[in-house]
Backbone as CSV, one residue per row, in Angstrom:
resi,resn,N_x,N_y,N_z,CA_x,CA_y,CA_z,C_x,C_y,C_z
1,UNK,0.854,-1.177,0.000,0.000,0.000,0.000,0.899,1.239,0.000
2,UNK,0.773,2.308,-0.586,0.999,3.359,-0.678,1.591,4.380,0.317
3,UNK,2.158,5.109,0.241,2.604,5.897,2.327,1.286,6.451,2.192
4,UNK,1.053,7.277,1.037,-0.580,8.481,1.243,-1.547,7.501,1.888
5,UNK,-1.501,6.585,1.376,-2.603,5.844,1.622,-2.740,5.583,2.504
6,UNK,-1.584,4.622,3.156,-1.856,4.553,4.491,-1.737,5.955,5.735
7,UNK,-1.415,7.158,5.357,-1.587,8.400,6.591,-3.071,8.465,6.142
8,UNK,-4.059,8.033,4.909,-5.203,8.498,4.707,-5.798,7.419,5.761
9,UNK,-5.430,6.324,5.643,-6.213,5.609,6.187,-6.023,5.641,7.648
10,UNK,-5.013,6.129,8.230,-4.590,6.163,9.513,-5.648,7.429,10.394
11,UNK,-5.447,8.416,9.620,-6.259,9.396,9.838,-8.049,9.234,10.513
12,UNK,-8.654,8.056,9.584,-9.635,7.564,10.806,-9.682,6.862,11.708
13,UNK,-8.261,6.378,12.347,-8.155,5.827,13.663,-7.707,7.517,15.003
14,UNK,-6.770,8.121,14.184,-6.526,9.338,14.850,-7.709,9.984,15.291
15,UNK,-8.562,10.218,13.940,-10.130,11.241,14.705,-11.421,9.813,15.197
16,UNK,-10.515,8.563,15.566,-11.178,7.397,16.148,-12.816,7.505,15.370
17,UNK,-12.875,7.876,14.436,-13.921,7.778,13.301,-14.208,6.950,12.439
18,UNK,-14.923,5.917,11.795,-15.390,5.388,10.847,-15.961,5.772,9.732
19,UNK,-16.863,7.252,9.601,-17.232,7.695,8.528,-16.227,8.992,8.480
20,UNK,-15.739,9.851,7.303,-15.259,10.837,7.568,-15.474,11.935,6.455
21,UNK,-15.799,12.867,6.278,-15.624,14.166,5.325,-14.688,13.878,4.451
22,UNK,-14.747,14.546,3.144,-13.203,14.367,2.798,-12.556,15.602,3.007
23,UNK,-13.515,17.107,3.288,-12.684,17.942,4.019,-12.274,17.898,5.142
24,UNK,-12.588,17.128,6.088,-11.932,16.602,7.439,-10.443,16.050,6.734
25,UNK,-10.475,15.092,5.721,-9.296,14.177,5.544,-8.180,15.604,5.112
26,UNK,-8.866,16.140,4.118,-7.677,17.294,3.350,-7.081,17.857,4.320
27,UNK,-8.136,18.521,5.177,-7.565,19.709,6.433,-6.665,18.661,7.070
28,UNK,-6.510,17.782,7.485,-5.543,16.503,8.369,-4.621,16.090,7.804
29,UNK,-4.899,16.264,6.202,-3.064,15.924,5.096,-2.854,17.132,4.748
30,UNK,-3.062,18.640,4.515,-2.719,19.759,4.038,-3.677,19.972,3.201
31,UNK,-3.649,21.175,3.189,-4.547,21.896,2.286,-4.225,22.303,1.018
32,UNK,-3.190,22.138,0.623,-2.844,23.029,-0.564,-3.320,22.060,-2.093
33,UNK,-3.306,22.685,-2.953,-3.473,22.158,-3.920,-3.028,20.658,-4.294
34,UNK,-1.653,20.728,-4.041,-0.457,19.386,-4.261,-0.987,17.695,-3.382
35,UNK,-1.709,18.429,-1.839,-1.077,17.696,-1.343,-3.159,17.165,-1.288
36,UNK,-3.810,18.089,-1.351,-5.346,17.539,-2.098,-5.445,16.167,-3.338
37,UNK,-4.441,16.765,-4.073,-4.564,15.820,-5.153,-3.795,14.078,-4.942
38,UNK,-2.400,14.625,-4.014,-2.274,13.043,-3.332,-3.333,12.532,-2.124
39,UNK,-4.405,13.186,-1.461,-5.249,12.540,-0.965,-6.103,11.810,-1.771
40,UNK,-6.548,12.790,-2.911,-7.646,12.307,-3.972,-6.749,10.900,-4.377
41,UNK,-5.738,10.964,-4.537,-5.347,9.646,-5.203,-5.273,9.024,-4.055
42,UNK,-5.239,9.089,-2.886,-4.829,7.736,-2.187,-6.490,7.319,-1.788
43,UNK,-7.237,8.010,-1.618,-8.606,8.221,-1.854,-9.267,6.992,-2.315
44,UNK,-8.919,6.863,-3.927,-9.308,6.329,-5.200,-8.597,5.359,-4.868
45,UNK,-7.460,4.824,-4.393,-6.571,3.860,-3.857,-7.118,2.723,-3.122
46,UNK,-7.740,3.463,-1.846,-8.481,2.483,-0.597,-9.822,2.231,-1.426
47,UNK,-10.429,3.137,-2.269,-11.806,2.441,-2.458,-11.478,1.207,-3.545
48,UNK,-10.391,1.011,-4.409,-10.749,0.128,-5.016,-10.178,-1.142,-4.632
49,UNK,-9.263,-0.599,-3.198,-8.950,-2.107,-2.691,-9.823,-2.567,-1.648
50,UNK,-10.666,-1.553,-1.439,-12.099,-2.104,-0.727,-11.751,-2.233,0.469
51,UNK,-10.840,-0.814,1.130,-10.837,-0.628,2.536,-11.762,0.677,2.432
52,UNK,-12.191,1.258,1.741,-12.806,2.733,1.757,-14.467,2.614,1.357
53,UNK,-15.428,2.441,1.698,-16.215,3.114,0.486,-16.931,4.154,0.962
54,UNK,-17.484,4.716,-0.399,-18.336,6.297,-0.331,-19.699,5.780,0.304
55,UNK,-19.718,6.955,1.067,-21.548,6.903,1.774,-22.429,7.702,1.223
56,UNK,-21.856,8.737,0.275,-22.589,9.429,-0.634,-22.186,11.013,-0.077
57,UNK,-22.226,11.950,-0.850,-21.857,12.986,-0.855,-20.336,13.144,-0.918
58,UNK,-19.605,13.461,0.373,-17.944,13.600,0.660,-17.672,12.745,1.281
59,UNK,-18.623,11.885,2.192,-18.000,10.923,3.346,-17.641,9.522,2.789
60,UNK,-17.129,9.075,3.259,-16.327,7.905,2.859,-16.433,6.843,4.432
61,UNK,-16.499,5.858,4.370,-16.603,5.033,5.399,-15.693,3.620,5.443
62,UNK,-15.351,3.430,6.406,-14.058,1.930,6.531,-14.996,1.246,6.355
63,UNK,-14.715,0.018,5.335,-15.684,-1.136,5.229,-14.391,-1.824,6.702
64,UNK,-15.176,-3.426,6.573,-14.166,-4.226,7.567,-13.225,-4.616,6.748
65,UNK,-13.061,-4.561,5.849,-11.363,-4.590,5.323,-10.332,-3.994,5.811
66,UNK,-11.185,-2.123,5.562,-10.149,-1.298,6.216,-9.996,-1.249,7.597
67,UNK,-10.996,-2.091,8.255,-10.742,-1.912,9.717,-9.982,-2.819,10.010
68,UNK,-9.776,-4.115,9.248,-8.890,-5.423,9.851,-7.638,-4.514,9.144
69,UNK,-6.826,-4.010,8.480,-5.799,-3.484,7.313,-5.195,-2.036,8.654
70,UNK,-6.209,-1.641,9.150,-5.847,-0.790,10.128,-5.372,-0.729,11.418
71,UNK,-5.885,-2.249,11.536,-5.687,-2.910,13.051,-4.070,-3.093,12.731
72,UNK,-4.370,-3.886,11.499,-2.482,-4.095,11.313,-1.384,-2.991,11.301
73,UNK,-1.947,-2.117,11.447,-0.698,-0.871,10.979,-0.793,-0.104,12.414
74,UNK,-2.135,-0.588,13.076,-1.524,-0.023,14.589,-0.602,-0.610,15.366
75,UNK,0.292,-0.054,16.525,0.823,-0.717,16.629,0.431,-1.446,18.137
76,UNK,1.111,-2.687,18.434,0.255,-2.979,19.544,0.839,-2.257,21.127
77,UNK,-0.468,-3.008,21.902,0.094,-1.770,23.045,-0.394,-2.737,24.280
């Protein structure tokens, strides 16, 4: 997986969220133009490996893929 991808995906364990904005996600990777467009791609990344999908509008939600894929990248404690 990708680094974007995974700070995208990390990002809904940080705001301990399951559904999220994707202006929540931008404002949490940068705002600028550059760094929008590597969210959008890491974005498009998780949904087609079927840790992401859309809930309609901006929000995006962890299927249990991304929640078992997330468990793994935490670390244990």
């Amino acid at each position: 997986m990708k680094e974007k991808s995974v700070k995208v995906l990390k990002i809904f364990s940080d705001m301990q969220r399951e559904c999220l904005d994707l202006h929540v996600i931008f404002e949490s990777s940068g705002n600028e133009p550059a760094a929008r467009a590597q969210v959008l791609d890491a974005m498009d990344d998780l949904v087609r490996e079927g840790l992401l999908q859309s809930a309609g509008g901006d929000f995006y939600v962890l299927t249990d893929k991304g929640k078992q894929t997330l468990a793994t990248l935490e670390p244990a404690t």
